[in-house]
PAZAPA-4460 file (N, C-alpha, C; in steps of 0.05 Angstrom, whole numbers, plus 32768, in hexadecimal, padded with zeros to 4 digits):
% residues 228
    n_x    n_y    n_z   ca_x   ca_y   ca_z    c_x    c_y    c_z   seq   type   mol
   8DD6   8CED   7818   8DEB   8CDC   7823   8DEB   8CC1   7814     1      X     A
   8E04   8CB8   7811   8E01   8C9E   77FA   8E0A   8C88   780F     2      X     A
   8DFF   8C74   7809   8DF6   8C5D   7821   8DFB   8C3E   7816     3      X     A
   8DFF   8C32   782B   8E03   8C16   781C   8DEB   8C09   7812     4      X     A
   8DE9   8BFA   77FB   8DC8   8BEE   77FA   8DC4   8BE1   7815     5      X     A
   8DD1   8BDF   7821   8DC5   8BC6   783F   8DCB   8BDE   7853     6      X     A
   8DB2   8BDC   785B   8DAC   8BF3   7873   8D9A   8BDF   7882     7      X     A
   8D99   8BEB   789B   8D8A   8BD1   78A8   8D78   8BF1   78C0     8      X     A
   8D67   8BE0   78C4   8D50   8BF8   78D4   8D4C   8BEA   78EF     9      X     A
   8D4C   8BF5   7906   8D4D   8BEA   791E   8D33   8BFC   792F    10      X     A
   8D22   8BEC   793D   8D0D   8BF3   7940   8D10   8BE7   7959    11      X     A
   8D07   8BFC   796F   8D00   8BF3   798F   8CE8   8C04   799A    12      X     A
   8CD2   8BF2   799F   8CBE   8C03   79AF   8CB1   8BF9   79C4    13      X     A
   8CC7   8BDE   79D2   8CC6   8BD3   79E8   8CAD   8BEA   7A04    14      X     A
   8CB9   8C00   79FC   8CAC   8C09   7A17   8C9F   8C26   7A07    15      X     A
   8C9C   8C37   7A19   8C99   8C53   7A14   8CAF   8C67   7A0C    16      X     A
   8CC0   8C61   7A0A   8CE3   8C68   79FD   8CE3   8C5A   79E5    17      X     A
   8CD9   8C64   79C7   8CD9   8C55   79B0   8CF3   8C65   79A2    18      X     A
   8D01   8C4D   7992   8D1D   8C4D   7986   8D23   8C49   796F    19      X     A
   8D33   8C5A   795C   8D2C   8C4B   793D   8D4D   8C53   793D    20      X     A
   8D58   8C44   792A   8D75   8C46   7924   8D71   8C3C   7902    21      X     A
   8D80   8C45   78EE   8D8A   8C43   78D5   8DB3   8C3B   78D7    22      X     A
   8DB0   8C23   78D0   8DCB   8C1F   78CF   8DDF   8C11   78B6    23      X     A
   8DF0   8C16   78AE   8DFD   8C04   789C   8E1E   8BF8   789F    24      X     A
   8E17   8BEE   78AC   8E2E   8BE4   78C3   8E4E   8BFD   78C0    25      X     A
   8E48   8C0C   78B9   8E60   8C1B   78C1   8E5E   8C38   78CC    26      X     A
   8E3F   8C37   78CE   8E3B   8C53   78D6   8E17   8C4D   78E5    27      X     A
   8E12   8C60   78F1   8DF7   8C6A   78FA   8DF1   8C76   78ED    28      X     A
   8DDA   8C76   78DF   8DD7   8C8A   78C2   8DC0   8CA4   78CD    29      X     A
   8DAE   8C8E   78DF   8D98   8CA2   78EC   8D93   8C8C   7905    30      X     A
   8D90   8CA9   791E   8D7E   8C99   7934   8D73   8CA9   7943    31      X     A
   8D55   8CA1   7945   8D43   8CB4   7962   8D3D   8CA5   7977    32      X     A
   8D39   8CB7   7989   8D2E   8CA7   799E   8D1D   8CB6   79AF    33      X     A
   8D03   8CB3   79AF   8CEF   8CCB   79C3   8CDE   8CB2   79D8    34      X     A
   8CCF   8CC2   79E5   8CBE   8CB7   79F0   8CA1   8CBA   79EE    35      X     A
   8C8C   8CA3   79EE   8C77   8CA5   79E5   8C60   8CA1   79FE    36      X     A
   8C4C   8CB6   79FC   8C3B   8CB0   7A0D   8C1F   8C9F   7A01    37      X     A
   8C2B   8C80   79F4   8C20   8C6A   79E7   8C08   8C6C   79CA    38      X     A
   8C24   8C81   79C7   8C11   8C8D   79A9   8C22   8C7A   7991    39      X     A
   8C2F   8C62   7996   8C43   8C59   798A   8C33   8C4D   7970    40      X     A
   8C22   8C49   7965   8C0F   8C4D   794D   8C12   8C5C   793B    41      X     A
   8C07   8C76   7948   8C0C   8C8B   7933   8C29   8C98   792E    42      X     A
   8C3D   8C90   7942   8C56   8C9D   7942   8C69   8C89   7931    43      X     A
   8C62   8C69   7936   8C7E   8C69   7929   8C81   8C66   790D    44      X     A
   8C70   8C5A   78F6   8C6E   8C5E   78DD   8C7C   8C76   78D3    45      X     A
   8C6E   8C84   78DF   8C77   8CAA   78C8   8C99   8CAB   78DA    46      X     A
   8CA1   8CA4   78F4   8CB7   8CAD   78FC   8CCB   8C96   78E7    47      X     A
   8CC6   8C7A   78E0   8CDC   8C72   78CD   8CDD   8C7A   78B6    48      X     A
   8CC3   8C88   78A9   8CC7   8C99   7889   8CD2   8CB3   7890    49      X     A
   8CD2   8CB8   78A6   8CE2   8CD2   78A7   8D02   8CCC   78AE    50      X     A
   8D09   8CB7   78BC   8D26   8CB0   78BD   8D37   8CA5   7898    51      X     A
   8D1D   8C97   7887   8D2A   8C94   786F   8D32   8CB5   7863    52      X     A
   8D1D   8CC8   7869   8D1D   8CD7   785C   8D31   8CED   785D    53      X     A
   8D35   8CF4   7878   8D4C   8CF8   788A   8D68   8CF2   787B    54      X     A
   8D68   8CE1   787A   8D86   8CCD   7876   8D88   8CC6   7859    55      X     A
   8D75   8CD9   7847   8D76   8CCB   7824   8D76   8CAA   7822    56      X     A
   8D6A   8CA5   7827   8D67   8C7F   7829   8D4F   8C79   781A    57      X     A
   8D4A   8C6A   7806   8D35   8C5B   77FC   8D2D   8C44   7807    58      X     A
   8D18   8C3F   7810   8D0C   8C22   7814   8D17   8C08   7803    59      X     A
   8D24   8C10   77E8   8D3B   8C00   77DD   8D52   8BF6   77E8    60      X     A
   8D5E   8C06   77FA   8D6F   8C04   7801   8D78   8BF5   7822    61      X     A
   8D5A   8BF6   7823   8D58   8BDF   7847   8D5A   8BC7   783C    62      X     A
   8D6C   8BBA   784F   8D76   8BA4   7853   8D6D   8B88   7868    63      X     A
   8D68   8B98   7875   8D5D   8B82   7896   8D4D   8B9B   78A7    64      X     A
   8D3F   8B8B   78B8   8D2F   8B98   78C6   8D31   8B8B   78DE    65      X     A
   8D44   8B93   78FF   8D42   8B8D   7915   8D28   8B99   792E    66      X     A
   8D23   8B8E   793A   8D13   8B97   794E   8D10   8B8C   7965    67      X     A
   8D0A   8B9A   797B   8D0B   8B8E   7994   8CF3   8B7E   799C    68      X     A
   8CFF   8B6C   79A2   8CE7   8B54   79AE   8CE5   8B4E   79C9    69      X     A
   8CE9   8B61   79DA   8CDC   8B5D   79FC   8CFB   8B50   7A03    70      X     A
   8CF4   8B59   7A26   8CDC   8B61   7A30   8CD0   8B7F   7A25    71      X     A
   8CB2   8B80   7A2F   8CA8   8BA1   7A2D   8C8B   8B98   7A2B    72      X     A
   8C81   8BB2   7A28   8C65   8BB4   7A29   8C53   8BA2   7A13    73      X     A
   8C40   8BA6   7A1B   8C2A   8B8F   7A00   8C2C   8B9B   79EF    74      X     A
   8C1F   8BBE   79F6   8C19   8BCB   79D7   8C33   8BDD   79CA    75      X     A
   8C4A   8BE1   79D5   8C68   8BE9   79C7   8C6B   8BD6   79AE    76      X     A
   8C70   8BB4   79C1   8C79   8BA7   79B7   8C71   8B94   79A2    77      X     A
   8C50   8B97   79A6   8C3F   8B8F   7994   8C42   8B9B   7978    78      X     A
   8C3C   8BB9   797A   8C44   8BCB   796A   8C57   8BD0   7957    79      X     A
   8C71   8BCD   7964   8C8E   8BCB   7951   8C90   8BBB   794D    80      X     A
   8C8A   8B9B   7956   8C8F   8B83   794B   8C7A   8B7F   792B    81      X     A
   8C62   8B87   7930   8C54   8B89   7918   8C59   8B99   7902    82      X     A
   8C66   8BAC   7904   8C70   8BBC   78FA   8C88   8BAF   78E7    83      X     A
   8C9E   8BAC   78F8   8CB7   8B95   78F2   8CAB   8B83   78D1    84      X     A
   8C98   8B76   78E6   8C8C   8B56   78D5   8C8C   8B63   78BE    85      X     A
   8C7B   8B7A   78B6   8C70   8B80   78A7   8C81   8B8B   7888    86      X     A
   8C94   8B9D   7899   8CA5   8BA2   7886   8CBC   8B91   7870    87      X     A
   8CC3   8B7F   788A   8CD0   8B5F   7883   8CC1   8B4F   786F    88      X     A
   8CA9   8B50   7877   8C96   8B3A   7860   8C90   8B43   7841    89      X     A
   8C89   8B63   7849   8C80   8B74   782D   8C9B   8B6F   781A    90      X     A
   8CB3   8B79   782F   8CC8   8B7B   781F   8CDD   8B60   7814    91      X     A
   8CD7   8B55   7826   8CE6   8B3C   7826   8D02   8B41   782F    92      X     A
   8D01   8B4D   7847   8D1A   8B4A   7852   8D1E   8B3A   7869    93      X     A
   8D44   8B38   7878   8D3C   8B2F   788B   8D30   8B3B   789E    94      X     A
   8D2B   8B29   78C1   8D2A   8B43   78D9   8D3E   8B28   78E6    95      X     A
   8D3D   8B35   7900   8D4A   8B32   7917   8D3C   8B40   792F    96      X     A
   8D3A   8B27   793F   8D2C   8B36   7959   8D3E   8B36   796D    97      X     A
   8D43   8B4F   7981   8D57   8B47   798D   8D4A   8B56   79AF    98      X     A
   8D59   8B3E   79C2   8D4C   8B47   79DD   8D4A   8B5B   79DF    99      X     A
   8D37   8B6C   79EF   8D32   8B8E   79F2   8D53   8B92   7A09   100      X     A
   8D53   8B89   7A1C   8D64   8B90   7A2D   8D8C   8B8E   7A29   101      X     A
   8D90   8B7A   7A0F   8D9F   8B73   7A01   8DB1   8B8F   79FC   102      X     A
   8D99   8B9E   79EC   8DA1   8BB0   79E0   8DA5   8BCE   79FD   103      X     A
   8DA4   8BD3   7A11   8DA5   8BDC   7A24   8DC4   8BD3   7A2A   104      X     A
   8DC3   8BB6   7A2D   8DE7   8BAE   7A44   8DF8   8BB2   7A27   105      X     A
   8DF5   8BB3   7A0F   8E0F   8BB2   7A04   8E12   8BD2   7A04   106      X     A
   8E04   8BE6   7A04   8E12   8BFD   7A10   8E22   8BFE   7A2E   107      X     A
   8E24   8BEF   7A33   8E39   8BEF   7A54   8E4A   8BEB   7A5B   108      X     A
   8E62   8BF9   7A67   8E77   8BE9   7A63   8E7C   8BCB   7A76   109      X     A
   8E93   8BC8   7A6E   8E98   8BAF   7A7C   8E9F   8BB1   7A9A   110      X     A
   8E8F   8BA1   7AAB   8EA5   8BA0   7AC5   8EA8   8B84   7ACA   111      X     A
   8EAD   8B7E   7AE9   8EB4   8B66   7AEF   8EA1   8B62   7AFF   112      X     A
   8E86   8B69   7B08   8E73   8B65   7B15   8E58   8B6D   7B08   113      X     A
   8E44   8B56   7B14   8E2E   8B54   7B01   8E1D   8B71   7AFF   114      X     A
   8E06   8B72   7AE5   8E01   8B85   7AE2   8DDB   8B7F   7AE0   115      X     A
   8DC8   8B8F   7AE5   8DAF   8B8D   7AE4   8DA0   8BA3   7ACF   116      X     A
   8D9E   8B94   7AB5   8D8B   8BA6   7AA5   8D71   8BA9   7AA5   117      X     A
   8D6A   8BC6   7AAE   8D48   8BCD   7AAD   8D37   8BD7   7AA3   118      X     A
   8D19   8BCD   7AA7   8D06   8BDF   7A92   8CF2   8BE2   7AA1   119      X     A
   8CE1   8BF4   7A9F   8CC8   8BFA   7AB4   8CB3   8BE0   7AA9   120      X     A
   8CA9   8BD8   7ABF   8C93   8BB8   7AB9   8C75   8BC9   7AC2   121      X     A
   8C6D   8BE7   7ACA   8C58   8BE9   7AD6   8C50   8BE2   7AE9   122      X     A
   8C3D   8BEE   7AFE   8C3B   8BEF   7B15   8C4A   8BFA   7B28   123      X     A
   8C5C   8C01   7B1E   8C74   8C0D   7B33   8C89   8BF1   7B31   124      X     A
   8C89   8BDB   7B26   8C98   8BCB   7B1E   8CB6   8BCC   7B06   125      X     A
   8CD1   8BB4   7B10   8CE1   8BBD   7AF9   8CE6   8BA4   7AF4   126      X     A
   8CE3   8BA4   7AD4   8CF3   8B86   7ACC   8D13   8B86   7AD0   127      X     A
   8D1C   8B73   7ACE   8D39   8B6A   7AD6   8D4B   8B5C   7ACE   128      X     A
   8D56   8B5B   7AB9   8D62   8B4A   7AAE   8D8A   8B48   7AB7   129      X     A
   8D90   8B28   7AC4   8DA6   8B35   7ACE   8DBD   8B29   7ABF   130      X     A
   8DD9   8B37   7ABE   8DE9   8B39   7AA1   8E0D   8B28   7AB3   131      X     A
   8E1F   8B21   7AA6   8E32   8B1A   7AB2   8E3F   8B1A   7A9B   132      X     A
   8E65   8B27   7A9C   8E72   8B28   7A88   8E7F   8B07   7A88   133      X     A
   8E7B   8B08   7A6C   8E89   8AE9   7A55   8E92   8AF4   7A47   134      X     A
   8EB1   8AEA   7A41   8EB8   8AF3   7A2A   8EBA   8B0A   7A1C   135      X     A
   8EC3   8B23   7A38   8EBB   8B3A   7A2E   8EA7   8B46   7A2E   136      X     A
   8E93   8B39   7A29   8E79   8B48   7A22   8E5D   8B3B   7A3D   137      X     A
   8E48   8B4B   7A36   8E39   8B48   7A48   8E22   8B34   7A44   138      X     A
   8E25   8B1D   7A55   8E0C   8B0E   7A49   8DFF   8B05   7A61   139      X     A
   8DE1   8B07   7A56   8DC3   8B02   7A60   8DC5   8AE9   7A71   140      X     A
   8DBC   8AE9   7A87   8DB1   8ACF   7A98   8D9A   8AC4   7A8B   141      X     A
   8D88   8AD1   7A75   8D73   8AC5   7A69   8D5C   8AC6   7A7D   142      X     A
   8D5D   8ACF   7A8D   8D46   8ACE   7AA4   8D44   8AEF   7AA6   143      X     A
   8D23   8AF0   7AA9   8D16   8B0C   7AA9   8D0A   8B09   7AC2   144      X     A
   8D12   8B1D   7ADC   8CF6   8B1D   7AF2   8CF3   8B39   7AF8   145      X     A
   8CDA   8B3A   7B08   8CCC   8B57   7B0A   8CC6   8B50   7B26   146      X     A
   8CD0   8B69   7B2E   8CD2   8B71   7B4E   8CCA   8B9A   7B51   147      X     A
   8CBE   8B98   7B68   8CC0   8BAF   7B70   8CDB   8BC0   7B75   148      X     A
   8CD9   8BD7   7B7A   8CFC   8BE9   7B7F   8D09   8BDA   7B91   149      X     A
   8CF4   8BD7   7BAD   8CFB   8BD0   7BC4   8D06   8BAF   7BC4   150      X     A
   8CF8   8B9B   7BB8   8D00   8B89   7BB3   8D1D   8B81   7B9F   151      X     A
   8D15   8B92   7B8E   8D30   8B8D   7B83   8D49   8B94   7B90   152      X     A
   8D4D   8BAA   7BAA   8D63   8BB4   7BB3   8D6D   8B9A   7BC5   153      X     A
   8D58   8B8E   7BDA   8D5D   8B77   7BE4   8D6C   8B66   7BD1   154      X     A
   8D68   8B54   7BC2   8D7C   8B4F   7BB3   8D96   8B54   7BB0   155      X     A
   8D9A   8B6D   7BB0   8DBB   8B76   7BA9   8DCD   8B67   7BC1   156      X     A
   8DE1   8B59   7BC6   8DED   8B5F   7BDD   8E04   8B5C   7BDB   157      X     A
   8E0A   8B63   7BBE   8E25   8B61   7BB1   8E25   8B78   7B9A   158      X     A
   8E45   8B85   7B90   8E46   8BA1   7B88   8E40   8B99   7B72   159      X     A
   8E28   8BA6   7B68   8E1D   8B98   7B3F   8E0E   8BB9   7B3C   160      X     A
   8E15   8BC3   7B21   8E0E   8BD5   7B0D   8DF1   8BD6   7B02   161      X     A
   8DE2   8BE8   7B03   8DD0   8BEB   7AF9   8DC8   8BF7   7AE4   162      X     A
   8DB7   8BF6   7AD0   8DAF   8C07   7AB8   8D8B   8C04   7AAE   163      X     A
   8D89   8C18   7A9F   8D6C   8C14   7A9E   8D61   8C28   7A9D   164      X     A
   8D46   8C26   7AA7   8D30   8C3F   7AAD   8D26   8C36   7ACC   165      X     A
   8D37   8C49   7ADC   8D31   8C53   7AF6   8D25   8C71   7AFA   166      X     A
   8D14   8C70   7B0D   8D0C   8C8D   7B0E   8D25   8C9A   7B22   167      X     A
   8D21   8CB3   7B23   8D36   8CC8   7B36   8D2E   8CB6   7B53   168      X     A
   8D15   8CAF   7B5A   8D0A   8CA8   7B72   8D20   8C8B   7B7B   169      X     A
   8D17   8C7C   7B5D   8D29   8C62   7B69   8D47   8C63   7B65   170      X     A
   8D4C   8C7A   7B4E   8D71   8C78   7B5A   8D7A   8C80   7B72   171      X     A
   8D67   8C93   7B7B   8D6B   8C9D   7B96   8D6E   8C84   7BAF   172      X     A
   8D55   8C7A   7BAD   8D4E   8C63   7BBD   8D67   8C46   7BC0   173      X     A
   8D78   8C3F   7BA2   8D86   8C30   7B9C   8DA0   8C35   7BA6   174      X     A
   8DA6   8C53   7BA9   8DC6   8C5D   7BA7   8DBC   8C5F   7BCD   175      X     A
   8DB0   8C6F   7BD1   8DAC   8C75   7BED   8DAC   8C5B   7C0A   176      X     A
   8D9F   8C3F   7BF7   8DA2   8C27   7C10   8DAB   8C16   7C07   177      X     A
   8DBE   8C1F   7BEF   8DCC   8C00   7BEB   8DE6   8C11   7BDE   178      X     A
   8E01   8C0D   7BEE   8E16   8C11   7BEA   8E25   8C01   7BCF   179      X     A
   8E17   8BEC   7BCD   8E2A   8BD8   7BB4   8E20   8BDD   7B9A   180      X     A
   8E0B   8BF0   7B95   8DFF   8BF8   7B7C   8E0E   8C13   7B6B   181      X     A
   8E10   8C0B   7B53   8E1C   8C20   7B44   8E0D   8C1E   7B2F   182      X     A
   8DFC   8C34   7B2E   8DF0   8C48   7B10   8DFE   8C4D   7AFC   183      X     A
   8DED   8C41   7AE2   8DF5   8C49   7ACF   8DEC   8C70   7ACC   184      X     A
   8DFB   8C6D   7AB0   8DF4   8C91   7AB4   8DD8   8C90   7AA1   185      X     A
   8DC8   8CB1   7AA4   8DB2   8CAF   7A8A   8DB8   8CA6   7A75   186      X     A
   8DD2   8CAE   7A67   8DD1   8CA9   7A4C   8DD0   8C89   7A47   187      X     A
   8DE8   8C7E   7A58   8DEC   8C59   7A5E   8DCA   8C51   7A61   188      X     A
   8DB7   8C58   7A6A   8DA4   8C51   7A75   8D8C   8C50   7A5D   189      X     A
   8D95   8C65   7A45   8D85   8C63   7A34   8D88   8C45   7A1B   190      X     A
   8D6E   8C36   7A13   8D7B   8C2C   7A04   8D75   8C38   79E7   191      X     A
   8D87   8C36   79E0   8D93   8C45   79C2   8D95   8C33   79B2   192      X     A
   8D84   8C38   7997   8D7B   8C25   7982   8D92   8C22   7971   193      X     A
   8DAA   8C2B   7972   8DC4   8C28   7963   8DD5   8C0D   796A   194      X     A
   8DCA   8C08   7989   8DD9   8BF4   7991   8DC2   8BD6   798F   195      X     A
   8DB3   8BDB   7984   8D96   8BC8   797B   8D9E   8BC0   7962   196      X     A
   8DAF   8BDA   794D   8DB7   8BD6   7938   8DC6   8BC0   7937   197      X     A
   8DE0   8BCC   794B   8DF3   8BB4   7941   8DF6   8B94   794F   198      X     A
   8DE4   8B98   795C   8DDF   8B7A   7968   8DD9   8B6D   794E   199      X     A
   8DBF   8B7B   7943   8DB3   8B71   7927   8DC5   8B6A   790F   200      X     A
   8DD3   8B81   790D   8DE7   8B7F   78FF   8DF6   8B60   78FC   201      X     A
   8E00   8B65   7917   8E18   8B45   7914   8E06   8B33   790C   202      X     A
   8DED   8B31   7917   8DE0   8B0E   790E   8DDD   8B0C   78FB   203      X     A
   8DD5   8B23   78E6   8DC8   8B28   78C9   8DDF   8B24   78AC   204      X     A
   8DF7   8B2C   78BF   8E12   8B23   78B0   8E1D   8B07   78B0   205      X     A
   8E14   8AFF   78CF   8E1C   8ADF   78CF   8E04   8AD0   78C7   206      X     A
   8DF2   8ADA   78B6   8DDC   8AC7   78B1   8DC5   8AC2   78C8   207      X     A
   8DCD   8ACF   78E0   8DBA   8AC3   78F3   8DA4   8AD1   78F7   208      X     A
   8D8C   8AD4   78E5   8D74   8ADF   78E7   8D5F   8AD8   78E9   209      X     A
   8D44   8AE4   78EE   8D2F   8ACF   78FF   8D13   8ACF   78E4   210      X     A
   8D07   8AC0   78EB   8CF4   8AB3   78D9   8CDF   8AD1   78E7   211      X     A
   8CCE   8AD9   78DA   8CC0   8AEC   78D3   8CA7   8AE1   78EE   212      X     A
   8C97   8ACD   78E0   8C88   8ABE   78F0   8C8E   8AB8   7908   213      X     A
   8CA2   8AB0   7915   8CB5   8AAB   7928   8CB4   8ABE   793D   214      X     A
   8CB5   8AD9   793D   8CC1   8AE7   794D   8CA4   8AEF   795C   215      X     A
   8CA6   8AE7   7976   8C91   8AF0   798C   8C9D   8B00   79A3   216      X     A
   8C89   8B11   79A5   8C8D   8B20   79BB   8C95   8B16   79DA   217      X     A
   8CA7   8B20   79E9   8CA5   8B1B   7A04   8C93   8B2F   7A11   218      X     A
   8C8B   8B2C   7A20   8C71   8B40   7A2A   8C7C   8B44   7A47   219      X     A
   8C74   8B57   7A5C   8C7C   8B52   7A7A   8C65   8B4E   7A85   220      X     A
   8C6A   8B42   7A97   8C4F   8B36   7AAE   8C5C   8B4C   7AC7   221      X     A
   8C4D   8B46   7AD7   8C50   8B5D   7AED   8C46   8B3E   7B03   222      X     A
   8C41   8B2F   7B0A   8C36   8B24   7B20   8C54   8B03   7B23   223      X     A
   8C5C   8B01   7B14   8C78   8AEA   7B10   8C92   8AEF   7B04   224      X     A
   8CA7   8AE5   7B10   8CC0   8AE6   7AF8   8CB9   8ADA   7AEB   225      X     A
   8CC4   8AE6   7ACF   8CC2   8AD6   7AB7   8CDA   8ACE   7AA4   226      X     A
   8CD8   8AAA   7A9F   8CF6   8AA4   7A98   8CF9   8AA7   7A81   227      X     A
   8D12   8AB3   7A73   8D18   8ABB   7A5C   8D10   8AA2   7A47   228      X     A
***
């Protein structure tokens, strides 16, 4: 496959759902997405030489390197962020870190009522990040909190959209005592490293990319909200 020299690699391993996308702004060239039972060490290295390899792409031909920077776990995010650094520095490219949950709401469509993007925080906990349309598009309150199922449904008392990683138990629980809630579907619910791409994408074209050193992890706590 013949490719533009600027390919950009998108890397998410916020959680146990790790994400790799190959993009050159006019196409998706390659993307997986599995789930890891925190073997994300030995899995993701060999899974991006297998997406170059996949896709006829030389390490010549990467351009930028995006990755998700939390919320999510210590060791996902520890992991692909080091990873990121690493490739950026050897190679001297740019990166771009872009919120984990970011890349979740711009798969969604638009409504006129607010929307709650989720990720499992552990313990039986969900982080929460809540979204309101501007301008078209969906943008972040910048505030992250973690609540139990039960706590978070209290909350609702107005019709707002959900997406994320819910189990069968809590969509059940969500649709069944609260009439103003509307589920996203599985696929809406997955986040998909294509749309990580092009978030990356636009900043990397308008120049807006992040210092190597710079980019720190958001981590989740489980015992406080935490402000963006």
């Amino acid at each position: 496959m013949k490719t533009s020299s600027r390919v950009l690699l998108a890397i998410d391993t916020a959680t146990r759902s790790i994400g790799l996308a190959l993009y050159d702004g006019i196409q998706v060239i390659n993307q997986s997405v599995w789930t890891s039972d925190d073997y994300h060490t030995v899995e993701l290295a060999p899974a991006i030489e297998e997406a170059f390899k996949k896709s006829s792409i030389d390490h010549g031909d990467l351009g930028a390197i995006a990755v998700a920077s939390g919320p999510g776990s210590f060791t996902g995010l520890r992991i692909g962020i080091a990873l990121a650094k690493g490739l950026a520095l050897v190679q001297q490219k740019p990166i771009i870190g872009v919120p984990t949950l970011d890349t979740l709401a711009l798969a969604q469509p638009i409504f006129d009522y607010p929307m709650l993007a989720i990720l499992r925080a552990g313990r039986g906990r969900l982080a929460v990040s809540r979204y309101q349309v501007e301008n078209n598009q969906w943008e972040s309150s910048n505030r992250l909190e973690v609540f139990t199922p039960t706590e978070l449904l209290e909350t609702i008392t107005n019709k707002t959209y959900l997406c994320g990683e819910l189990t069968k138990e809590e969509q059940e629980l969500f649709t069944a005592r609260n009439p103003h809630i509307i589920l996203a579907t599985p696929a809406r619910s997955l986040r998909n490293p294509a749309f990580l791409a092009e978030i990356a994408w636009k900043r990397w074209m308008n120049g807006n990319v992040d210092n190597a050193a710079d980019i720190s992890p958001t981590y989740l706590h489980y015992n406080v909200p935490i402000p963006g």
